[in-house]
PyMOL Python script that loads the backbone (N, CA, C, O; Angstrom):
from pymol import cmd

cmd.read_pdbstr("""\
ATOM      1  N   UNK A   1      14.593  13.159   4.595  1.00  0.00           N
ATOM      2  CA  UNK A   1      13.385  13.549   3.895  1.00  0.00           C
ATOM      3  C   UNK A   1      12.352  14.014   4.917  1.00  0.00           C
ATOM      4  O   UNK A   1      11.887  13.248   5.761  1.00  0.00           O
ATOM      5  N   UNK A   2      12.055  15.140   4.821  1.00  0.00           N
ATOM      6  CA  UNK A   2      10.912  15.883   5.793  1.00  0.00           C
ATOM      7  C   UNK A   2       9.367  15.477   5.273  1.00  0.00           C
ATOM      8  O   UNK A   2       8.470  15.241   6.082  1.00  0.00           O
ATOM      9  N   UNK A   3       9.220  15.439   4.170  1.00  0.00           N
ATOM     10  CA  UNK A   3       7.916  14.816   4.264  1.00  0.00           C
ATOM     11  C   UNK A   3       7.323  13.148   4.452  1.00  0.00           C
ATOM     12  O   UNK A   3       7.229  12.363   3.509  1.00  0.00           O
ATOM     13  N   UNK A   4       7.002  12.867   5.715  1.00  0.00           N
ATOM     14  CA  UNK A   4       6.603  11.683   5.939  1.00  0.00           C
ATOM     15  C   UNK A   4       4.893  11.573   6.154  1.00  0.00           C
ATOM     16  O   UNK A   4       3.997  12.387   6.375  1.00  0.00           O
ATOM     17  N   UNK A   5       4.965  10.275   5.985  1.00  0.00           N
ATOM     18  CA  UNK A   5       2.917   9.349   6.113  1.00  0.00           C
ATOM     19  C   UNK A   5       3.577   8.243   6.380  1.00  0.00           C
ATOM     20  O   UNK A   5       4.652   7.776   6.005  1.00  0.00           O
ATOM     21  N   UNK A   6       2.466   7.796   7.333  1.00  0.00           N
ATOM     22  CA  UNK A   6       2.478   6.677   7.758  1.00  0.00           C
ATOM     23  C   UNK A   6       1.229   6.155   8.201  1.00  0.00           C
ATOM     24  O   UNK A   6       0.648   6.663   9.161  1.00  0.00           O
ATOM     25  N   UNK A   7       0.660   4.947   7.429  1.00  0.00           N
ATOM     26  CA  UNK A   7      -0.652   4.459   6.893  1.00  0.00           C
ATOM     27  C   UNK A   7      -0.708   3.049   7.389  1.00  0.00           C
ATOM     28  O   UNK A   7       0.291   2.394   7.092  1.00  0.00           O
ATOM     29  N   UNK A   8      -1.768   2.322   8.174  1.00  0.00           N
ATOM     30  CA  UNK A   8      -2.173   1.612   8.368  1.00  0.00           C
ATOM     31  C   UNK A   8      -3.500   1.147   7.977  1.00  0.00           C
ATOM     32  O   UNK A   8      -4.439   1.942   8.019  1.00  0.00           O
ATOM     33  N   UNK A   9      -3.709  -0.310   7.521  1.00  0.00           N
ATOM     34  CA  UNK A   9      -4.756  -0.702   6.909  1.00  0.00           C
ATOM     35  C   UNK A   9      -5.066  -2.075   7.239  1.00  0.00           C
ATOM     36  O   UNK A   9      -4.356  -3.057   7.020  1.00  0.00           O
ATOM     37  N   UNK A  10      -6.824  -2.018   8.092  1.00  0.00           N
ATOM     38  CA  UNK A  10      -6.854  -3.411   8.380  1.00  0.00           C
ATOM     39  C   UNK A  10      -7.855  -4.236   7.226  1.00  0.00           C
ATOM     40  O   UNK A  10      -8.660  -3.709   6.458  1.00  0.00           O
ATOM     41  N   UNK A  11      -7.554  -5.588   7.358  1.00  0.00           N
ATOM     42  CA  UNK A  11      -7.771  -6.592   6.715  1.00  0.00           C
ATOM     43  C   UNK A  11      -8.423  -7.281   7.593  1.00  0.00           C
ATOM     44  O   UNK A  11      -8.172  -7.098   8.784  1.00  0.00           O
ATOM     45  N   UNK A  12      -9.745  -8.553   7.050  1.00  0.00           N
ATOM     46  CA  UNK A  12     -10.115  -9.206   7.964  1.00  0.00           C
ATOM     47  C   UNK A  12      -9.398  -9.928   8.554  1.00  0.00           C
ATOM     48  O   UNK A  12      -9.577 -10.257   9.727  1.00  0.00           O
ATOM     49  N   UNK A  13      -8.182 -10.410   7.620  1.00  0.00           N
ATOM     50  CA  UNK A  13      -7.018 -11.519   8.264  1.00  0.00           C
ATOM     51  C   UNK A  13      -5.744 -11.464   7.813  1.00  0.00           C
ATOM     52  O   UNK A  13      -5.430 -11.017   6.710  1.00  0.00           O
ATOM     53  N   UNK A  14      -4.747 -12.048   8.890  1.00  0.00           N
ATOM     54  CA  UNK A  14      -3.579 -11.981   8.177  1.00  0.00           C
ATOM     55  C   UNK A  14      -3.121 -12.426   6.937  1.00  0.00           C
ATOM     56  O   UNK A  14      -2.038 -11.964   6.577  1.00  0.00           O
ATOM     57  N   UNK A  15      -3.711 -13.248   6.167  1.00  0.00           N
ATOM     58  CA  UNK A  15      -3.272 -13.909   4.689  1.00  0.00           C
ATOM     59  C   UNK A  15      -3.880 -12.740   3.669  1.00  0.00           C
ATOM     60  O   UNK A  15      -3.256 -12.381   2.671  1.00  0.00           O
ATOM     61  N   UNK A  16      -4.981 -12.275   3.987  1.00  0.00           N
ATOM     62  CA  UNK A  16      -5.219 -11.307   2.937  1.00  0.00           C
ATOM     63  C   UNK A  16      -4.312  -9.773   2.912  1.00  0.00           C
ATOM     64  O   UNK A  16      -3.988  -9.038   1.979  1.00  0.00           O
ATOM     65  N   UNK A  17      -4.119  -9.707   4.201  1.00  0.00           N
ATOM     66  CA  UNK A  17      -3.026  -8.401   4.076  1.00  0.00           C
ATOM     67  C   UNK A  17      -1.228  -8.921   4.105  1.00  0.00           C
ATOM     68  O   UNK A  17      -0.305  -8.110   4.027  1.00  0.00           O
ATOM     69  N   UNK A  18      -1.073 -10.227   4.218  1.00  0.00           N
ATOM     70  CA  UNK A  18       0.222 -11.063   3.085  1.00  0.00           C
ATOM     71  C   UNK A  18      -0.505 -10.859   1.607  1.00  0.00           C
ATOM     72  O   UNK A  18       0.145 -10.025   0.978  1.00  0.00           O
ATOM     73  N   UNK A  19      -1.223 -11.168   1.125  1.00  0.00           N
ATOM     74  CA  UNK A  19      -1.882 -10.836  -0.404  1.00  0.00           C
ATOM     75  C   UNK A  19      -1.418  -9.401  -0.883  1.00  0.00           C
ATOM     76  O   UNK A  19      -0.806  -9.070  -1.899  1.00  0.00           O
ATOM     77  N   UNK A  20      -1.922  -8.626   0.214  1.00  0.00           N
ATOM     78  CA  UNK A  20      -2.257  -7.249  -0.502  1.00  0.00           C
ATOM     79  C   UNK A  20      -0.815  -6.653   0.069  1.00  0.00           C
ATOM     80  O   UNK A  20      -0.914  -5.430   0.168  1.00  0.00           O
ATOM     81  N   UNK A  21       0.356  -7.084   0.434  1.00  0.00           N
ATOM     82  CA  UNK A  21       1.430  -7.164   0.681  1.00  0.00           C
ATOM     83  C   UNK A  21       2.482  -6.929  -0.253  1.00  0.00           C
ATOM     84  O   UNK A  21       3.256  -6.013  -0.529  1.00  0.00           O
ATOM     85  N   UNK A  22       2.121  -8.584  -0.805  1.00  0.00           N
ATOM     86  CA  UNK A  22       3.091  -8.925  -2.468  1.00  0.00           C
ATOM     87  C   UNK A  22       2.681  -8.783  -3.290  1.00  0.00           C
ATOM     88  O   UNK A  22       3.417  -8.696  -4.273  1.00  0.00           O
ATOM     89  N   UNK A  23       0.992  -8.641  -3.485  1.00  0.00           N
ATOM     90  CA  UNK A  23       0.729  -7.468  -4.320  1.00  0.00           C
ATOM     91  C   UNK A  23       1.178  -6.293  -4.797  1.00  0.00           C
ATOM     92  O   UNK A  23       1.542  -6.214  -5.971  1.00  0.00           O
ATOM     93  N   UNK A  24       1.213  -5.255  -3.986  1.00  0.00           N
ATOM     94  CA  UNK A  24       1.480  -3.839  -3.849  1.00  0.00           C
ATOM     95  C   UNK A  24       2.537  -3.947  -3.974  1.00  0.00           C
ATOM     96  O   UNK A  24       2.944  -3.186  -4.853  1.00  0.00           O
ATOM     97  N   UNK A  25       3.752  -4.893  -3.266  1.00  0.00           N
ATOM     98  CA  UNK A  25       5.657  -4.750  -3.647  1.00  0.00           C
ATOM     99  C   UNK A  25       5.757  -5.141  -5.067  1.00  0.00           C
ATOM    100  O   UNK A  25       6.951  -5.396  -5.228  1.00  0.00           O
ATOM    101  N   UNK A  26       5.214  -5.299  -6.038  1.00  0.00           N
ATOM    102  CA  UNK A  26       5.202  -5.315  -7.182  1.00  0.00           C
ATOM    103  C   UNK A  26       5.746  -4.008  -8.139  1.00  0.00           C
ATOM    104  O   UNK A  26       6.489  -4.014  -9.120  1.00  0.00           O
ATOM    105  N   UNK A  27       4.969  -2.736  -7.342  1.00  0.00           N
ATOM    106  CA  UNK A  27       5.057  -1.382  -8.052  1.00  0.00           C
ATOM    107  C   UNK A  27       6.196  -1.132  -7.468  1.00  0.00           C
ATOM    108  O   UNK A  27       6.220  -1.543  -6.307  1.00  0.00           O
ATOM    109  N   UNK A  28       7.384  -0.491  -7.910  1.00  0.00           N
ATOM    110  CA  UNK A  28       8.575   0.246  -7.015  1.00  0.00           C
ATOM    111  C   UNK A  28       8.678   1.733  -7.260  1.00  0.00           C
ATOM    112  O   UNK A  28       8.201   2.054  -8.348  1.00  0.00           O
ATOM    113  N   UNK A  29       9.059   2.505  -6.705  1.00  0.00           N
ATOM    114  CA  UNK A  29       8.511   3.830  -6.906  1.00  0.00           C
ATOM    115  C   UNK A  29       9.543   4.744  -7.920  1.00  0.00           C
ATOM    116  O   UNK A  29      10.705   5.021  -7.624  1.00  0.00           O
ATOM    117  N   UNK A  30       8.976   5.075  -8.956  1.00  0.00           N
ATOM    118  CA  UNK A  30      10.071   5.691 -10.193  1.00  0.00           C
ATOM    119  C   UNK A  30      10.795   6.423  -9.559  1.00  0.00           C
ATOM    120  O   UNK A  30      11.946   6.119  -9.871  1.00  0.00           O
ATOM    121  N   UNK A  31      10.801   7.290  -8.779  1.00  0.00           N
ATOM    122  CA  UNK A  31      12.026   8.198  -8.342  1.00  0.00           C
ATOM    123  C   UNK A  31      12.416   7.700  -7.266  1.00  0.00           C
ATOM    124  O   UNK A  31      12.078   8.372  -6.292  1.00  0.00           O
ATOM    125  N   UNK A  32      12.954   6.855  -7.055  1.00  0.00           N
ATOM    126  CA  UNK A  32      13.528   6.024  -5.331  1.00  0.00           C
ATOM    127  C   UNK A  32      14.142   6.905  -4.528  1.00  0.00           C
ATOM    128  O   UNK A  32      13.967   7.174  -3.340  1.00  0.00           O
ATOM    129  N   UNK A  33      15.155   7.469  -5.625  1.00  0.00           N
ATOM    130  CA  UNK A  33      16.295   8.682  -4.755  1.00  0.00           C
ATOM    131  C   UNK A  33      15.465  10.149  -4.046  1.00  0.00           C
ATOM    132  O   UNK A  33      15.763  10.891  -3.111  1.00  0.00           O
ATOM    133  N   UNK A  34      14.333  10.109  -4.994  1.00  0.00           N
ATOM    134  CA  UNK A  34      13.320  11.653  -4.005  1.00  0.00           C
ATOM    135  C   UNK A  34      12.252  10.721  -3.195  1.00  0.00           C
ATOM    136  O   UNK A  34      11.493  11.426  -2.530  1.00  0.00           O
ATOM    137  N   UNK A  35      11.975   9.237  -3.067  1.00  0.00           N
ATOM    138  CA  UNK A  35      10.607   8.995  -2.348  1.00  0.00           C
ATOM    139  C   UNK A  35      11.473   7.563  -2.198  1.00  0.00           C
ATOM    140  O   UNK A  35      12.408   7.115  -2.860  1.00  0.00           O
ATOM    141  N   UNK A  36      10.665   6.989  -0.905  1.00  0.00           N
ATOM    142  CA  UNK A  36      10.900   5.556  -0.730  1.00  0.00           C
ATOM    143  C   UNK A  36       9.800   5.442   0.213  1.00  0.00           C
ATOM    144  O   UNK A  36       9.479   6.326   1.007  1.00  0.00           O
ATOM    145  N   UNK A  37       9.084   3.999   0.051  1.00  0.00           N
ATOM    146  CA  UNK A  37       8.046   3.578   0.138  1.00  0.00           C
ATOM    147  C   UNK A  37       8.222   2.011   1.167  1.00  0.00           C
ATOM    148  O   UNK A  37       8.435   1.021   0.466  1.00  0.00           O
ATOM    149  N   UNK A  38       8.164   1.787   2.429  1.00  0.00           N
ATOM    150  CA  UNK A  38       8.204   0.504   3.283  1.00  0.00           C
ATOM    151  C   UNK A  38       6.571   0.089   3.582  1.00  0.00           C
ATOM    152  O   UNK A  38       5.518   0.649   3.885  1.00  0.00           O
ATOM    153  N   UNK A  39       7.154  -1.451   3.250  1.00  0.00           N
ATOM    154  CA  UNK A  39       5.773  -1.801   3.357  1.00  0.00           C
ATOM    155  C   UNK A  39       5.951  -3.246   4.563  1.00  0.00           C
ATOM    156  O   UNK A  39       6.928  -3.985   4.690  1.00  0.00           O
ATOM    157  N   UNK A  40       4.713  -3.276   5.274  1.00  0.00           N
ATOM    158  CA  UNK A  40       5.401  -4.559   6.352  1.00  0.00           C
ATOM    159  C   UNK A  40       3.923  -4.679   6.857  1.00  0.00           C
ATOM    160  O   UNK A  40       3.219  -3.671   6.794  1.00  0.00           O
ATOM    161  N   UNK A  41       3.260  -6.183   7.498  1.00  0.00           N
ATOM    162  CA  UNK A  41       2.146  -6.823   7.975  1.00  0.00           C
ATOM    163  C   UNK A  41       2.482  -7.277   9.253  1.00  0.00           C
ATOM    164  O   UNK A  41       3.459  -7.869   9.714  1.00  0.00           O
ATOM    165  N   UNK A  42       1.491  -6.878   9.685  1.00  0.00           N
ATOM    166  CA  UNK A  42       1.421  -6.975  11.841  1.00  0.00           C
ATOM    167  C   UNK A  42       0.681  -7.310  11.953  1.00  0.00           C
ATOM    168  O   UNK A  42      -0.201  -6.472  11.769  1.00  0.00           O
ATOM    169  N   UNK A  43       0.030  -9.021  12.414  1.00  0.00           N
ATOM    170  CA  UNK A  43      -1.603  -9.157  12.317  1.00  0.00           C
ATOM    171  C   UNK A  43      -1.869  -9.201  11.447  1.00  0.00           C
ATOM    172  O   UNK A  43      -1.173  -9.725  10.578  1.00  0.00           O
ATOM    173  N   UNK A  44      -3.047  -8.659  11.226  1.00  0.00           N
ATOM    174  CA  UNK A  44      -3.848  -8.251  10.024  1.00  0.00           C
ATOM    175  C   UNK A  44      -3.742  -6.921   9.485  1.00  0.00           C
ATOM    176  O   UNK A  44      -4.590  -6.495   8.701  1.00  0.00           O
ATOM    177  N   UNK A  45      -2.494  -6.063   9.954  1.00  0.00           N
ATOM    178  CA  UNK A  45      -2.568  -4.817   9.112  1.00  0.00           C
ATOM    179  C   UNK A  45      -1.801  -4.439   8.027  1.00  0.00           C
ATOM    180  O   UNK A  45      -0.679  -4.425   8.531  1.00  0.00           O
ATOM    181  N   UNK A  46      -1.722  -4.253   7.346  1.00  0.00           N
ATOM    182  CA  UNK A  46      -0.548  -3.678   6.276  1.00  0.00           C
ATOM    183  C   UNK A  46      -0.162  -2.056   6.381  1.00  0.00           C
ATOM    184  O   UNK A  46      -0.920  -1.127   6.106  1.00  0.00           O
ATOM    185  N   UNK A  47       1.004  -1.975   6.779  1.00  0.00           N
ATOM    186  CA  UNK A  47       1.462  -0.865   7.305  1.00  0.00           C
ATOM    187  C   UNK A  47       2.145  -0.621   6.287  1.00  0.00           C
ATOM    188  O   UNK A  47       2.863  -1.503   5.816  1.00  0.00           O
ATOM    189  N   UNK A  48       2.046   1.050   5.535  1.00  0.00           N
ATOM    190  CA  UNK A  48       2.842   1.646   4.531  1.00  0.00           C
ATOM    191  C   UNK A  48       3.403   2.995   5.455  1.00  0.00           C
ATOM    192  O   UNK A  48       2.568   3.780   5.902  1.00  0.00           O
ATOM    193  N   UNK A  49       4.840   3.203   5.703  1.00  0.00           N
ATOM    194  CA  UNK A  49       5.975   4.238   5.499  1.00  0.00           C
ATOM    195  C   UNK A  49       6.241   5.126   4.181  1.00  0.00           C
ATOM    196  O   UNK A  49       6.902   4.548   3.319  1.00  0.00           O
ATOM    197  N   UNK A  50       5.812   6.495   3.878  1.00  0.00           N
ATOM    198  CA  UNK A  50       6.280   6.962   2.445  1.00  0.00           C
ATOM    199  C   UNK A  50       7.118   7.831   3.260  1.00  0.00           C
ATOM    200  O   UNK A  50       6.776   8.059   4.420  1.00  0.00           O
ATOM    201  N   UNK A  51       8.414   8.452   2.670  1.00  0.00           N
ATOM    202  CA  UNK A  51       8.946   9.452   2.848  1.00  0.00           C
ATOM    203  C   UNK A  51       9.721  10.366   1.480  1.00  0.00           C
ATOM    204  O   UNK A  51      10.527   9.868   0.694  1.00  0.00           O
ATOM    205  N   UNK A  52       9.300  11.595   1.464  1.00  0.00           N
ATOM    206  CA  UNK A  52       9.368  12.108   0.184  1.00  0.00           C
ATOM    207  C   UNK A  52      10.388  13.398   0.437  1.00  0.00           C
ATOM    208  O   UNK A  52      10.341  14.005   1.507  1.00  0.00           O
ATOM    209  N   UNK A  53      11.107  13.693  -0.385  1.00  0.00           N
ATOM    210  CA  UNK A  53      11.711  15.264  -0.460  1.00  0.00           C
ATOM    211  C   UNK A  53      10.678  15.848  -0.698  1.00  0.00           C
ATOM    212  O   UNK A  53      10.142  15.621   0.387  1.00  0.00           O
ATOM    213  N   UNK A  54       9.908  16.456  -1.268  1.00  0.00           N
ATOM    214  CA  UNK A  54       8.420  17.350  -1.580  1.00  0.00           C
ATOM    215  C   UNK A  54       7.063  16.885  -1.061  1.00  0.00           C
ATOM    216  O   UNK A  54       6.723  15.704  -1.132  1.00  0.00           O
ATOM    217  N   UNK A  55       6.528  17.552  -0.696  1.00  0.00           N
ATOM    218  CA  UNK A  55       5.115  17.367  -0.503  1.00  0.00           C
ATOM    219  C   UNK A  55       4.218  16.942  -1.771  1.00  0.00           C
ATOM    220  O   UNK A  55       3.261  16.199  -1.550  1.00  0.00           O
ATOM    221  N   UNK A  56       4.452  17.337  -2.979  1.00  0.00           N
ATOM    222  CA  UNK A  56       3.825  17.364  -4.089  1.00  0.00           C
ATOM    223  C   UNK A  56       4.431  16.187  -4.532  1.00  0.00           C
ATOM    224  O   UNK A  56       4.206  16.117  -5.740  1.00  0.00           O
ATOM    225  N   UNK A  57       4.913  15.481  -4.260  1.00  0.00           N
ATOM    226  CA  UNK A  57       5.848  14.402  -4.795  1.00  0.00           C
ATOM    227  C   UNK A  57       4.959  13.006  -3.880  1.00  0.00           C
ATOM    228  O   UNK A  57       4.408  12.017  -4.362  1.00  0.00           O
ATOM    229  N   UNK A  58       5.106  13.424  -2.424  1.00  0.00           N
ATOM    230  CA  UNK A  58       4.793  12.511  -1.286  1.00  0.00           C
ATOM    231  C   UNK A  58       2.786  12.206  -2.076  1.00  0.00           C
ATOM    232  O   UNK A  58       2.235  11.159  -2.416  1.00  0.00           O
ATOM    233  N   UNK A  59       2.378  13.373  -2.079  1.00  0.00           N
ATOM    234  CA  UNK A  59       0.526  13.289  -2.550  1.00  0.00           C
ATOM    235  C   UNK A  59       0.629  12.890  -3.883  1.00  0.00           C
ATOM    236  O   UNK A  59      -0.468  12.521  -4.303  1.00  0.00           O
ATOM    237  N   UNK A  60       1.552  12.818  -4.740  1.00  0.00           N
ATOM    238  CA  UNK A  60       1.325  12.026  -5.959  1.00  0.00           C
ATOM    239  C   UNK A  60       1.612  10.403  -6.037  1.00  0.00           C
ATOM    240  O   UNK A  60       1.454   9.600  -6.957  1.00  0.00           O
ATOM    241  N   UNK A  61       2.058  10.268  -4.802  1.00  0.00           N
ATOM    242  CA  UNK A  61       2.843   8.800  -4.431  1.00  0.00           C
ATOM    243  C   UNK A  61       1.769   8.039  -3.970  1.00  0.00           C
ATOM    244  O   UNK A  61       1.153   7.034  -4.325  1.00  0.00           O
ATOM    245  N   UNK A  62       1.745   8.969  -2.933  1.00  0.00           N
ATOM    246  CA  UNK A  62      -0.286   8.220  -2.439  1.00  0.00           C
ATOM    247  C   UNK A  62      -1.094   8.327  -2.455  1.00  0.00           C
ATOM    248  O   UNK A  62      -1.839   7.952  -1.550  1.00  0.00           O
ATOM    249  N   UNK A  63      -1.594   9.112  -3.858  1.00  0.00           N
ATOM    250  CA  UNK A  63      -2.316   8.893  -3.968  1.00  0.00           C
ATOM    251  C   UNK A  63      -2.562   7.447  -5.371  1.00  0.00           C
ATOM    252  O   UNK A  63      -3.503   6.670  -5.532  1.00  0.00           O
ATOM    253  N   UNK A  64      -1.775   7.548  -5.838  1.00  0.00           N
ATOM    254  CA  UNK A  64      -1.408   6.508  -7.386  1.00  0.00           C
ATOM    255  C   UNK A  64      -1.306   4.962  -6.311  1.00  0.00           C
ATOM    256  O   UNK A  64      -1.738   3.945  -6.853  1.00  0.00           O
ATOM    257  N   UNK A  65      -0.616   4.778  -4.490  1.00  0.00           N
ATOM    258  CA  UNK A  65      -0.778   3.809  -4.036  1.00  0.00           C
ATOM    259  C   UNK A  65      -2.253   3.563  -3.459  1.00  0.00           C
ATOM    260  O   UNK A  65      -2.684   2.414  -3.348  1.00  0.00           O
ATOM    261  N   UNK A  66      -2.888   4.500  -3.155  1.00  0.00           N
ATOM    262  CA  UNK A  66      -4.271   4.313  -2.690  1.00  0.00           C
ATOM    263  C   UNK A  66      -5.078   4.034  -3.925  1.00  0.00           C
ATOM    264  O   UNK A  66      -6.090   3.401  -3.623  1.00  0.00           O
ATOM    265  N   UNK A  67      -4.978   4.304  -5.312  1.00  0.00           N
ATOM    266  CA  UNK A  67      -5.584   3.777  -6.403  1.00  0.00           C
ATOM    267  C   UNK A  67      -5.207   2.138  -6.554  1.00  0.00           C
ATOM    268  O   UNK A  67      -5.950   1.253  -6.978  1.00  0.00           O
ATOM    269  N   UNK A  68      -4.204   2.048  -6.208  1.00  0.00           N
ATOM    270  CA  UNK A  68      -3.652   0.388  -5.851  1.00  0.00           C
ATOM    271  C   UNK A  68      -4.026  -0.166  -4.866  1.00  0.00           C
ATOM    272  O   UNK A  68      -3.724  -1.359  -4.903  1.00  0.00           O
ATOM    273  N   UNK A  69      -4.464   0.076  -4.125  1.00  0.00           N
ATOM    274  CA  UNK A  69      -4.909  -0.688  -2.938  1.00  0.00           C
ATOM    275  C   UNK A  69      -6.442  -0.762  -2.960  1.00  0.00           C
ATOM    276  O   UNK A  69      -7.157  -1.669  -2.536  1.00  0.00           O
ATOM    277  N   UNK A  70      -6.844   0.582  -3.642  1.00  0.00           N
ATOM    278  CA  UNK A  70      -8.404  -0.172  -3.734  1.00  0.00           C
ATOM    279  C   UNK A  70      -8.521  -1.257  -5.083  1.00  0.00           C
ATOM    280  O   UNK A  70      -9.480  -2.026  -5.134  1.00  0.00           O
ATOM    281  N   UNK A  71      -7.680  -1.254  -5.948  1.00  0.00           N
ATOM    282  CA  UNK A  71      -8.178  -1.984  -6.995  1.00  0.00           C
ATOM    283  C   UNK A  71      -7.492  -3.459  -6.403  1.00  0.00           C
ATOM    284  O   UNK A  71      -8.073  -4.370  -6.993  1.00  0.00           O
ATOM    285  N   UNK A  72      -6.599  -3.944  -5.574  1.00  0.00           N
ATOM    286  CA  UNK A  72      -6.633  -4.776  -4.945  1.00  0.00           C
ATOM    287  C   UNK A  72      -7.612  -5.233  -3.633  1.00  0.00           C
ATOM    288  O   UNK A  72      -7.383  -6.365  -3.206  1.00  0.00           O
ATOM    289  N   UNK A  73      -8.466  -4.613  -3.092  1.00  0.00           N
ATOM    290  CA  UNK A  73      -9.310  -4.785  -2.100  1.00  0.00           C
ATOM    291  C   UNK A  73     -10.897  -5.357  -3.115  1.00  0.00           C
ATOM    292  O   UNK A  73     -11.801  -6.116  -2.765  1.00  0.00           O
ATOM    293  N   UNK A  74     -10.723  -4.740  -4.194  1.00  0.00           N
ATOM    294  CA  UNK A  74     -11.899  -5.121  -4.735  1.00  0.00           C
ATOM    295  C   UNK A  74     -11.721  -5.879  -5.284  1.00  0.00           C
ATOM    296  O   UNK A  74     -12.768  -6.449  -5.590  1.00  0.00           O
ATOM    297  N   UNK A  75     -10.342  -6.593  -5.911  1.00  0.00           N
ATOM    298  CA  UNK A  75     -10.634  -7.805  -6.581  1.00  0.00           C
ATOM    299  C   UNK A  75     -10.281  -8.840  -5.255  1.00  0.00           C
ATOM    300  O   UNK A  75     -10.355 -10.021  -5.592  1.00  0.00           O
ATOM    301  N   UNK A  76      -9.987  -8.674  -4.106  1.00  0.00           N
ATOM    302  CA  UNK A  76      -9.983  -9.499  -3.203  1.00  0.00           C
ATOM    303  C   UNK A  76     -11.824  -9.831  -2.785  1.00  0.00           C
ATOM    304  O   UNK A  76     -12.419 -10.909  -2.771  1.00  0.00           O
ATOM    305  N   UNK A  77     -12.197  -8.809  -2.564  1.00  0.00           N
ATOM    306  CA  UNK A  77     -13.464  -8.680  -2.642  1.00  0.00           C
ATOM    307  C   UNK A  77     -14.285  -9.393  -3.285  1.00  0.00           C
ATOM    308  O   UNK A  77     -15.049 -10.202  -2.760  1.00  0.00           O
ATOM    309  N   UNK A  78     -14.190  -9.121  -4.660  1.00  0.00           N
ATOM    310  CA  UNK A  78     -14.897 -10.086  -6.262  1.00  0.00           C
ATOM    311  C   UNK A  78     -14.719 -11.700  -6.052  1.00  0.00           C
ATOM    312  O   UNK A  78     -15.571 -12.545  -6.326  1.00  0.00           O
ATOM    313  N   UNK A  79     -13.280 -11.962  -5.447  1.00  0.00           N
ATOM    314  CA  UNK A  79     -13.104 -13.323  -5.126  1.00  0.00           C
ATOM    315  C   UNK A  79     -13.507 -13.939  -3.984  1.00  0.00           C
ATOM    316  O   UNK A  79     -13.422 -15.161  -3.860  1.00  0.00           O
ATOM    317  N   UNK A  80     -13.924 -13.249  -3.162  1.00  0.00           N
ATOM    318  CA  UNK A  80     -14.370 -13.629  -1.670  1.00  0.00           C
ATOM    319  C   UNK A  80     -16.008 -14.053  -1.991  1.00  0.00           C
ATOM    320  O   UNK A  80     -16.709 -14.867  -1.390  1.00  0.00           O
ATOM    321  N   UNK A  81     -16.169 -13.637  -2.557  1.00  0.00           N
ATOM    322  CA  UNK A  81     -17.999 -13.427  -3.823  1.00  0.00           C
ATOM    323  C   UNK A  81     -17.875 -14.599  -4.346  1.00  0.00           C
ATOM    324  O   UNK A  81     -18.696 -15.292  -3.746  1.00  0.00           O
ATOM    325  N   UNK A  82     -17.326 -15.248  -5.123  1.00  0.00           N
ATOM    326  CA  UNK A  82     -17.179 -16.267  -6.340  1.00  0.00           C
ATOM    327  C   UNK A  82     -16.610 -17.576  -5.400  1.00  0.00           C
ATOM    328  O   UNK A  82     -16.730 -18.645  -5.999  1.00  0.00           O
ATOM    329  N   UNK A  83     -16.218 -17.648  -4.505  1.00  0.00           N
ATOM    330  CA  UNK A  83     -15.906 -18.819  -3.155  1.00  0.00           C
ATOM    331  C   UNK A  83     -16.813 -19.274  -2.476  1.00  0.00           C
ATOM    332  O   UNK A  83     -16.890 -20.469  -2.190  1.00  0.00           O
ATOM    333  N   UNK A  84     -17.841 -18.183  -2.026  1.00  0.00           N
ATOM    334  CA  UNK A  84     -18.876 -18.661  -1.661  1.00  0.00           C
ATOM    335  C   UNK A  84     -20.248 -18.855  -2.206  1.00  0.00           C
ATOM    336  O   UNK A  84     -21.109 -19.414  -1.526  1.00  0.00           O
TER     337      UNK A  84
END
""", "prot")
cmd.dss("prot")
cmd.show_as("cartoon", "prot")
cmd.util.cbc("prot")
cmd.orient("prot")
């Protein structure tokens, strides 16, 4: 697959980017056989691998995962609020 991204994202700490980890492995990606999606935590980062047959395929992938990752950052967020 020629179209690749490769995305890194830091977290204040390692347990919240384990959160936003097994979070996100929740979604699996409808077309597996044209896109596949690795996800893995180093530290505090959560590192995403996409690799797509199409370009138009790869920007519809991440962008529908970047709509997932903010709606997980903000309810990590909302709860970080309500703790203290």
């Amino acid at each position: 697959m020629a179209n690749q991204l490769q995305i890194s994202v830091p977290f204040p700490n390692a347990a919240l980017a384990q959160i936003a980890l097994k979070t996100l492995s929740v979604d699996r990606e409808l077309k597996s056989d044209q896109l596949q999606r690795e996800m893995r935590v180093e530290g505090h980062y959560l590192y995403i691998d996409f690799k797509a047959s199409t370009a138009r395929l790869l920007r519809a992938s991440v962008s529908g995962f970047f709509d997932m990752l903010i709606l997980v950052c903000r309810t990590m967020d909302e709860f970080a609020h309500v703790e203290s």
